[in-house]
N, C-alpha and C positions, 0 to 999 in steps of 0.2 A: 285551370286554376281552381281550386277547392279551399273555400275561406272558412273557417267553424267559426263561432259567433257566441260565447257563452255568455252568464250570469252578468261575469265582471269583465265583460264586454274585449276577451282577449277574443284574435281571432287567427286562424291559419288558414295559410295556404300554400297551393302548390304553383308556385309562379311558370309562365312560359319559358322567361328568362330574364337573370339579371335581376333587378329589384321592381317593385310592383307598386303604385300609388294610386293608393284609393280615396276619393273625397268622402271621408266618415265624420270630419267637424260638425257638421251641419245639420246632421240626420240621427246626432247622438240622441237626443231629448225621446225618439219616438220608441225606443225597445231594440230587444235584438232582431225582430222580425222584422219589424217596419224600417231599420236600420239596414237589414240586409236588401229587403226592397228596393229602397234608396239606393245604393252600391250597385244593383243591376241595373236600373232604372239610369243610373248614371254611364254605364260602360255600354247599354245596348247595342249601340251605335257598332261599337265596334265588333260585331258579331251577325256575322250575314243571316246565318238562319236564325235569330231571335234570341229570346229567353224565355225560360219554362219554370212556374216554380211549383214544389212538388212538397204537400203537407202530409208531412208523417206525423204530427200529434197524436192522431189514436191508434200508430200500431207498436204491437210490443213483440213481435214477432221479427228477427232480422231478415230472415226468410222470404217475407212480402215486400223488402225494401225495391226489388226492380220492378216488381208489377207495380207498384206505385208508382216508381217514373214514368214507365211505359204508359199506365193509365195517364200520368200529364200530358206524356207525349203524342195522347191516342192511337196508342200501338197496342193491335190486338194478337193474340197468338192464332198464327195461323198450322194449317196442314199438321206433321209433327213435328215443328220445332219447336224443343222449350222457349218462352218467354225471355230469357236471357241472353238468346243466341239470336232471336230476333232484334234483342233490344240494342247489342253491339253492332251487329250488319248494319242497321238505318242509323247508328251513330258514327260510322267511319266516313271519314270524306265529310262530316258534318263540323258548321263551326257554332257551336253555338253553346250561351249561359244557362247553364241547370242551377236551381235554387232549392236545397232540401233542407227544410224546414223543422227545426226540434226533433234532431237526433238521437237526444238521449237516450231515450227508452229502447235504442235499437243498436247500441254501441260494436255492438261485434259484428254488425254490417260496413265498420269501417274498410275492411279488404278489399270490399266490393268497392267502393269509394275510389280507393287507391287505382285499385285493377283498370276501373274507367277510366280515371282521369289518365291514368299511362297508356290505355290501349289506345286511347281516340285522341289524337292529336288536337284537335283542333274544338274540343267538349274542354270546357272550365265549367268548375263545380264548386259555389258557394253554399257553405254547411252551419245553419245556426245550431248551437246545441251548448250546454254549459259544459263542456267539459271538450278540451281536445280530442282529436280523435285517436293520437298515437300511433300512426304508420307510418312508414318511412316515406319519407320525401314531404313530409310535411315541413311549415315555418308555424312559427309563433308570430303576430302582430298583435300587441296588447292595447286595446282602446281606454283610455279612462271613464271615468264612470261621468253625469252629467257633470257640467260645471254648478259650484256650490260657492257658495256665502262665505266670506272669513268672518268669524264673530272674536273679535279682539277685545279681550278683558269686555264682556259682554255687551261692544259696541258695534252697530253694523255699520256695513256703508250708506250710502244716505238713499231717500227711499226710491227716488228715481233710479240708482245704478243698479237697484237689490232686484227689480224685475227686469233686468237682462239679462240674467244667469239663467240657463237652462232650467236646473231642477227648480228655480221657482216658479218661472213663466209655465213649466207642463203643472205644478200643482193648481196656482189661478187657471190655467184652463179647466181645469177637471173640476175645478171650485165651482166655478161659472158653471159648466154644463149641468151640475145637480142643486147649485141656487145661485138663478136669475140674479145680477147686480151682486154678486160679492166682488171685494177690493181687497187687496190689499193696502194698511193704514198705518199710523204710527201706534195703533193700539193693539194690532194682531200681527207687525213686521216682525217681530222678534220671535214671535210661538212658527211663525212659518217659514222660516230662517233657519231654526232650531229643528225643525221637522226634516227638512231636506238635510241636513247635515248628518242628522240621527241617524237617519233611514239610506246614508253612504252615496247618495244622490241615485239611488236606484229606480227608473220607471215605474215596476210594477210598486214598489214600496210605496213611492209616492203618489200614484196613480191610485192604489187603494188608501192612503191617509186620506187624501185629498177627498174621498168620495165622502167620509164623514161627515164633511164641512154640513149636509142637509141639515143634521139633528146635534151636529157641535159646534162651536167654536173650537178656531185654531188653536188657542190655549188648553182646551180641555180636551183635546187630540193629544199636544202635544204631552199633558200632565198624564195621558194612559197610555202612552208610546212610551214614553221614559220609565214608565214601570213593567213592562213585557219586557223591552231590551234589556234591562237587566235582569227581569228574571230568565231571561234563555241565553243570557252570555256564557261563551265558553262551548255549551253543546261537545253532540263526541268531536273525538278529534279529526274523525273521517271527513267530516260535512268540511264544507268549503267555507270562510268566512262570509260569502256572500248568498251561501243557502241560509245560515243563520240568521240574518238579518232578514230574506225572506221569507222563514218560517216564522220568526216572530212576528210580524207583520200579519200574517196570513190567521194565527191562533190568536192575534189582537181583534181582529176584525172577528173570528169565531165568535170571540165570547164577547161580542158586543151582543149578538144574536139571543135570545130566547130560545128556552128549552125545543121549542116547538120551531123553531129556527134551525138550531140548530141539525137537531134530529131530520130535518128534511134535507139542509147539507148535506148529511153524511152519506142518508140512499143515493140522490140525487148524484153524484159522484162512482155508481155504479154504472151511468151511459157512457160509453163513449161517440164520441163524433157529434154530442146534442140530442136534442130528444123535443118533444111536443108538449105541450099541456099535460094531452088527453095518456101520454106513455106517462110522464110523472105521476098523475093520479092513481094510475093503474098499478104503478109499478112502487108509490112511493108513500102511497097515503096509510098503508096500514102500518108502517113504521112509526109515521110523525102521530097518527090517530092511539096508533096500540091497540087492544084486543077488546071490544071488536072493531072491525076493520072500519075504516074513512067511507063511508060510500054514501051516493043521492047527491043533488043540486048540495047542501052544503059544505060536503067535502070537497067536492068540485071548486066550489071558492074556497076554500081552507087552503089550499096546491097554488091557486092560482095568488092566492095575497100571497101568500109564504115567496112564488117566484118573482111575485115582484118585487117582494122586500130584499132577498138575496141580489135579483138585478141594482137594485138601486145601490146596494153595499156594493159593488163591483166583484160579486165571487161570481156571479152568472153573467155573462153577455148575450145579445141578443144575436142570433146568428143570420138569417133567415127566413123568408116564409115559407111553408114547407108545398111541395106539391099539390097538396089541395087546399094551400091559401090559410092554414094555421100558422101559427108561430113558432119560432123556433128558438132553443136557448141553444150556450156553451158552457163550459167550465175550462178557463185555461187550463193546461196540463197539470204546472207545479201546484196547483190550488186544489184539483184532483187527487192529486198525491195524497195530498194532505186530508181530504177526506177519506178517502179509502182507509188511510191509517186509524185515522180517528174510527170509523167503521169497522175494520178490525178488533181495537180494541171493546168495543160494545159486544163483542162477538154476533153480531148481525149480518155478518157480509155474505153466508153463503145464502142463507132465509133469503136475501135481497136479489143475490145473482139465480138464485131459482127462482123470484118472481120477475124477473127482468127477462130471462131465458123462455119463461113459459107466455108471457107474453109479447115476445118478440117470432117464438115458435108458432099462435095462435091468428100473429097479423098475416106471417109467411105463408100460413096453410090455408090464409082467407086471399090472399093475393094469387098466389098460384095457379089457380081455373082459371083467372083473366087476362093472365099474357099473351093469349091469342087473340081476345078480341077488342072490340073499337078502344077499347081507355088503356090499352097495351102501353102503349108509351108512359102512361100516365102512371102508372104502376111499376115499370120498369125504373122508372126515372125516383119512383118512391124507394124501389131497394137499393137503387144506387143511394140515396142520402143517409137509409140505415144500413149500411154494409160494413161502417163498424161496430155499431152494434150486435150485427147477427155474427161479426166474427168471434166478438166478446163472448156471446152467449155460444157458440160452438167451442170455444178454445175452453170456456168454465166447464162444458159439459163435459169435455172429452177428463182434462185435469180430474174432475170429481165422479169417474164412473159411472155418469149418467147415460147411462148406453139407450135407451129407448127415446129418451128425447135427442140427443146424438141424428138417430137415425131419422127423427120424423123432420127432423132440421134439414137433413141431408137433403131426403125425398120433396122436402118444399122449395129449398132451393135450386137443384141443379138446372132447373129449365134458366133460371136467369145468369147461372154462371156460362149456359150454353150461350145465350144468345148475347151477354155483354162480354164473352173473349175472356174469361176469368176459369178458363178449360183444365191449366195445370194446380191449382188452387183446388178450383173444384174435386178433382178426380182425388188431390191428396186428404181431402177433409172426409169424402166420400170413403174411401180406402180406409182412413181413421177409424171412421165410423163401424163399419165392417166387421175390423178388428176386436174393437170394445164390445161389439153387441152380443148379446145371449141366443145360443145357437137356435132357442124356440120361435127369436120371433121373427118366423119365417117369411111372414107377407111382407114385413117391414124390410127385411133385409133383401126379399127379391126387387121392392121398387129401389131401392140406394141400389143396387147391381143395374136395372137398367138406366138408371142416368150414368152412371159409370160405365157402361158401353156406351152412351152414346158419345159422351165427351171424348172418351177413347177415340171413336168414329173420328169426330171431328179434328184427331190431330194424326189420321191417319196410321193410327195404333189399331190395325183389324184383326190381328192375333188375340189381342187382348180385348177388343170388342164383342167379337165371338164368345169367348170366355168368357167374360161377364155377363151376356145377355144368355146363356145356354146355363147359365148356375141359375142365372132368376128362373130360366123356366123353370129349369128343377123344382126349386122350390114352390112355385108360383103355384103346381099343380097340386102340393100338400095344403095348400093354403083355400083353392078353389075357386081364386077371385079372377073370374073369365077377362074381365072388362082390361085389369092388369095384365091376364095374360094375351090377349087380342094385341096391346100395344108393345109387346114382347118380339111378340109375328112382323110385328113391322119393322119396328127396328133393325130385327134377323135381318128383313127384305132389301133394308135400306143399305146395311152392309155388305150382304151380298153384292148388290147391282153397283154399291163403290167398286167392289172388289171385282165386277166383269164376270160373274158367276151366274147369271141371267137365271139357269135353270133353278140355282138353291133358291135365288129369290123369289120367281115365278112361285116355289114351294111353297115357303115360307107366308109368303102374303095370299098365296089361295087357301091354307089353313086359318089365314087371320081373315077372312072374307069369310070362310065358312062359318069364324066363331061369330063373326059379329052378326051373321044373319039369324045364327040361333036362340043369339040372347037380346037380338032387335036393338042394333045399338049401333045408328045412321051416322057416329065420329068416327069409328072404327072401320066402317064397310069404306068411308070417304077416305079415310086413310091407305086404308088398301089398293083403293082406285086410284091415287095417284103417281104412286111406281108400278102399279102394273102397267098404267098408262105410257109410261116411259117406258117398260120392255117393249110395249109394240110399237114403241117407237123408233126403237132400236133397232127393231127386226121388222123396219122401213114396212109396219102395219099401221098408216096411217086409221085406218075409220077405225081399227079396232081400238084405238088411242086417243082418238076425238071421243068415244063413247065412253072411255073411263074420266075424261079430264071433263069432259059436260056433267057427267054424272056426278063426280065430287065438287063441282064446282057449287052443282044447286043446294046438296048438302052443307057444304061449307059457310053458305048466304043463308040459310035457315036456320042454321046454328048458332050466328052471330060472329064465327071464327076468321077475323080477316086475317089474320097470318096464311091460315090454308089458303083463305080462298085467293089472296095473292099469288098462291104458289099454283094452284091451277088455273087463273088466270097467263099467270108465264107459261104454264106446261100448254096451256091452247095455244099458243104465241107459237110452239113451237112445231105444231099440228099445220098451222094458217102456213108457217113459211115453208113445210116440209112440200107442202100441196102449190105453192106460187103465190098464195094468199097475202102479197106481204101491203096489204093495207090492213089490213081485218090482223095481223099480227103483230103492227104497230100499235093496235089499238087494245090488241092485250096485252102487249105490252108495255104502253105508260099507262093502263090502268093498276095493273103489278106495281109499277115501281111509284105510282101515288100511292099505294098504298100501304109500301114496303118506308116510304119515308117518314111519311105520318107517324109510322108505328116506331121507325126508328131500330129497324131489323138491318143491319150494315153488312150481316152477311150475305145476304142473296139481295138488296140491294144492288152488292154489286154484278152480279148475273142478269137482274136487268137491264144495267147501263151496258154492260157488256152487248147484248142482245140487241139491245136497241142502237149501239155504234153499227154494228154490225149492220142492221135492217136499213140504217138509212146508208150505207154504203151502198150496198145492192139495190138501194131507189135510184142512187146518184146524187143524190144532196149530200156533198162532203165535207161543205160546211156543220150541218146537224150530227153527221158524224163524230166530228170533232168534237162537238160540245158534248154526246152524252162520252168517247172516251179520257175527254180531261177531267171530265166527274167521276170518272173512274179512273181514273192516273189518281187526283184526290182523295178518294176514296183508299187505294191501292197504300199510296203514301202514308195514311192516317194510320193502316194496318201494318204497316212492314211488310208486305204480302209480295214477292219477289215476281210471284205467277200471275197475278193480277197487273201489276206493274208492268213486265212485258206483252201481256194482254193488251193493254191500253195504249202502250207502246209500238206495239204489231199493227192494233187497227190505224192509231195515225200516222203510221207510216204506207201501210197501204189508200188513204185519204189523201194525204200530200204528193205519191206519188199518179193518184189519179188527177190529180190537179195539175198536175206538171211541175212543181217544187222536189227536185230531185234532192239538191242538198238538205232539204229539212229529214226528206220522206230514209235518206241514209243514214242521219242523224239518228232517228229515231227506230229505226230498223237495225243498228248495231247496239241500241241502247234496250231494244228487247232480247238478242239473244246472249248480252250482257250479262242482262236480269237474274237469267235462270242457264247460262252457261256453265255453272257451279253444278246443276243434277245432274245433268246428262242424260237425260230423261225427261216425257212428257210433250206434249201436243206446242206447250207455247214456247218448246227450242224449236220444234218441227216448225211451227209455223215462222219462226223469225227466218230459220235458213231458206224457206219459200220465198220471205219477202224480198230477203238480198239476192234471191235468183232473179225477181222480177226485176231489181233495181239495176243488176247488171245486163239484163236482157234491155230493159229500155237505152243504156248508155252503150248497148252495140258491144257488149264482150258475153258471147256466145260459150265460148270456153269458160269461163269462169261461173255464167248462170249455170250451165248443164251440172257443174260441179256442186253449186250449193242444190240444185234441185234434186240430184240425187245421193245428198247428203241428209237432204227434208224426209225423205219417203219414207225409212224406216219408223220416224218416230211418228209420221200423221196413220202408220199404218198399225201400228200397238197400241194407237190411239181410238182405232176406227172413226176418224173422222172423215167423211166420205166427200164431204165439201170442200175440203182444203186437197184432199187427197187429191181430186177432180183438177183444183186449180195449177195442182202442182205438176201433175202428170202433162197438164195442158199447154205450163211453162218448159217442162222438159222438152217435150217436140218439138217446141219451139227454136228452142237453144239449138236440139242437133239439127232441127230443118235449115238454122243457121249457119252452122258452124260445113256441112254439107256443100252449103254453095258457095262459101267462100274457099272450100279446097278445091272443089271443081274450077273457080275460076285464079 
């Protein structure tokens, strides 16, 4: 079911069947947001997997509309599947309420809308936004606007019955919340009776009269409300009657403001998604100050009266405290609008989006060096709250041929579009960027090429990873910057040894081992020692693979680098069990995954838990087992991750079938090669068709194990997994040493 939700509070949708009743009386007074809230809030019940709701106010991009469900749904793109194709797989078979939130700005994302709500049966989709969406299978439901006052030949009802009507009860609220003990009286019933009827009994209208109440009386509210409404009657003919009312409303409340007022509105209206104190200042005070610019402790206060004064007028909200415990405003959208326009007209806006971009470029390029180590999270979780701001300032840069800042945006970014799942986003802004840049500046364009392989990498794009990390070399070597090219060599290595090319990579990372020892530079040499480490682990050379993984690990802990040193903490985990070690490899590995969660690294998180199901299998504690793969079944869930998901799958079902729980352990042994039955391809079909071997070897059908056992071989064998391979060969003999005596006998 997909309901829009606009201005003048009509709403559609796409019913299951038959007609559709929603309790919307009740929950009219609070907005369209808080309205639609309500309306999910009310049906949850009837929706097994939940409700989700998904705020699109800052983007203008239709493009982004799935990643941002995904993002509510915490679905990350995995391997190479687009975002989209992930987003539908974990929606099918699902019954549950999506909530998206001020659609406007992204109106030709309605198809997508459509497309959902028809492919997934069992996904309903309420859509606030002022305007229908117009695709087919849509309804119309028109809600009325609050309930409102009759003033008869200019009498009211009497003053008890006049505050049970919606639109006056939210104005005395709003009254009260900005002066303590206001009433309404037989001296001010009539101006605030007259207010809500002016203002068409609309929320935001009245929620912004109402905030005047601090510094007016209702009367002298209402005496400068009735002179804007008439000055903006009529408007084009385009505008909706209910935008006009308001815009009026929204340039009433402008130009109560002060020069110095307003001129901070207008910058201030360049963030999206909110902003900080310390970003207004920087980004807003040479507007409101003029030439020369706002700077020192008192423009510092100058920004900060101005936002509270704005807050207290109700154009700013307070959204938040931000990650490191500062404050945080808002601008609703429609009130945004309206700045931006007004800033247009000043011819200010681009002056303001280049200092917005350049300091949004200068926080990214100061964040960047830190995503590896201890305040990792702390910083990640920072770009997540500016992520529409930095899209703002990449989408201005690109629109206005700012090609150099473009790229340095790029290169700041893509470590966090790597590690928060934002891969197909990334690689397109990246690519963008590319495009626009000036063929001289080489260094800039070879680091945007290697985050662009890697994100490639990551979605199993190795065609195009190659080729983008082989153009940065090119370039890298006009340029001469070792240190660039050293992380180059890795990358290369790291592709390689995805791709099972052992000797390129071996190549690749002993040139990056050579550079880093030339120019003495102990990130790079540790880099290098961690996939070599893995080839000789590969090529079952344990010490020669403890000595790379001990080696980068000390580097990594001198560095400060907990990401790496995570990663070589697992990579020795995997050293301890190759050898029998598997105490000393439990113990690397929940020190990895403390510290993989801290940081809030969900991708190799789940290689942890994976490893660590695993480990405690092979102790025999299959209770323990269970619990690190439901963490990853959870985890797996969170991503749409199909292969992880059978992963976690595969292990609890070889757990329940050591337990003696045959029905669970087939349960969930049909439910892993389920998962990933769709590739046809890969270790976790091999492995499920091993597990159903075992399952039919323990229930005594000899024929039918032999079958899925040598059905497993080929894929654990393109696999090179030597451990399962072992297990499976093991169940084979089995089956025919079985099936042998019962033809004998």
């Amino acid at each position: 079911m997909a309901i829009s939700l606009n201005v003048s509070m009509s709403c559609s949708f796409f019913p299951r069947s038959g007609s559709v009743q929603l309790p919307l009386c009740k929950a009219l007074h609070k907005g369209k947001t808080r309205l639609a809230l309500q309306i999910a809030a009310d049906m949850i019940e009837s929706y097994r997997d939940g409700a989700f709701f998904v705020r699109l106010e800052p983007l203008r991009d239709p493009g982004l509309l799935i990643s941002q469900i995904a993002k509510a749904l915490k679905i990350r793109e995995t391997g190479g599947h687009p975002v989209r194709e992930v987003l539908m797989d974990y929606l099918k078979g699902k019954h549950l309420l999506l909530l998206l939130d001020n659609f406007e700005q992204i109106m030709d994302a309605g198809l997508e809308v459509r497309d959902l709500a028809m492919s997934c049966a069992g996904v309903k989709v309420i859509v606030t936004s002022r305007e229908a969406l117009h695709v087919r299978g849509e309804k119309i439901l028109t809600v009325p606007p609050l309930e409102m006052p009759r003033i008869r030949k200019g009498r009211l009802p009497p003053l008890h019955r006049l505050t049970q009507f919606e639109s006056v009860r939210l104005f005395i609220e709003r009254a009260i919340a900005v002066r303590e003990g206001f009433k309404v009286n037989n001296t001010n019933a009539h101006a605030v009776a007259e207010i809500c009827v002016r203002l068409d009994g609309m929320p935001l209208a009245i929620e912004l009269a109402a905030a005047r109440v601090k510094l007016l009386s209702p009367q002298a509210i209402l005496k400068r409300l009735g002179h804007r409404l008439e000055f903006l009657t009529g408007g084009p003919r385009d505008l909706p009657a209910r935008q006009k009312a308001l815009r009026t409303t929204i340039q009433w409340s402008y130009d109560l403001l002060d020069e110095a007022g307003q001129k901070l509105f207008d910058a201030l209206s360049v963030f999206a998604g909110g902003f900080t104190i310390d970003a207004a200042a920087a980004v807003a005070a040479a507007a409101v100050a003029g030439p020369p610019a706002c700077t020192g402790n008192k423009g510092q206060f100058d920004i900060l009266d101005g936002i509270e004064s704005l807050a207290d007028k109700s154009l700013l909200y307070s959204v938040q405290q931000s990650e490191r415990g500062e404050p945080r405003f808002g601008m609703f959208e429609s009130i945004r609008a309206y700045g931006l326009s007004r800033l247009r007209d000043t011819r200010q806006e681009n002056a303001l989006r280049r200092e917005h971009a350049g300091y949004f470029l200068g926080l990214a390029q100061k964040v960047e060096p830190k995503l590896g180590g201890q305040e990792a999270r702390l910083w990640l979780d920072w770009l997540e709250t500016e992520h529409e701001n930095l899209r703002e300032s990449l989408t201005w840069c690109s629109l206005n041929g700012e090609a150099t800042m473009l790229l340095k945006l790029g290169s700041a970014l893509w470590r966090f579009w790597e590690m928060r799942g934002y891969l197909t986003e990334g690689r397109d802004r990246l690519r963008n960027a590319l495009i626009l840049a000036p063929e001289q500046a080489a260094a800039l364009r070879s680091e945007v090429l290697l985050g662009l392989g890697v994100l490639a990498r990551h979605q199993s794009d190795y065609a195009s990873a190659l080729g983008h990390l082989n153009e940065a070399m090119a370039l890298c070597g006009h340029g001469g910057d070792c240190v660039l090219e050293g992380h180059i060599d890795y990358e290369l290595g790291c592709t390689y040894y995805r791709m099972e090319r052992l000797e390129k990579a071996e190549q690749a990372l002993l040139a990056g081992a050579d550079l880093a020892n030339r120019i003495d530079n102990s990130l790079l040499t540790g880099l290098m020692k961690i996939t070599l480490g893995l080839i000789a682990w590969r090529r079952h050379n344990p010490e020669g693979a403890r000595a790379h993984f001990d080696a980068c690990y000390r580097i990594f802990s001198d560095l400060g680098e907990e990401r790496l040193k995570s990663q070589a903490l697992g990579n020795l985990g995997l050293y301890y069990k190759q050898c029998g070690n598997l105490e000393q490899a439990k113990i690397c590995y929940k020190r990895a995954a403390g510290i993989k969660e801290a940081i809030g690294d969900i991708v190799t998180l789940r290689i942890m838990y994976n490893n660590l199901g695993t480990l405690y299998y092979r102790l025999g504690d299959y209770s323990q087992s269970l619990f690190y793969y439901g963490h990853l079944e959870k985890l797996a869930r969170d991503t749409a991750d199909k292969r992880y998901l059978s992963t976690a799958h595969g292990g609890m079902a070889d757990a329940y079938l050591a337990l003696g729980k045959l029905d669970k352990a087939s349960d969930y042994a049909q439910s892993a090669v389920q998962a990933v039955e769709d590739l046809s391809q890969g270790i976790e079909l091999g492995t499920g068709y091993r597990i159903l071997g075992d399952l039919w070897l323990a229930s005594g059908d000899d024929a039918r194990a032999r079958k899925q056992f040598e059905r497993c071989m080929p894929f654990l064998v393109d696999a090179r997994d030597d451990e399962e391979l072992a297990r499976a060969r093991e169940g084979y003999a089995k089956a025919l040493a079985g099936e042998k005596i019962k033809h004998h006998n």
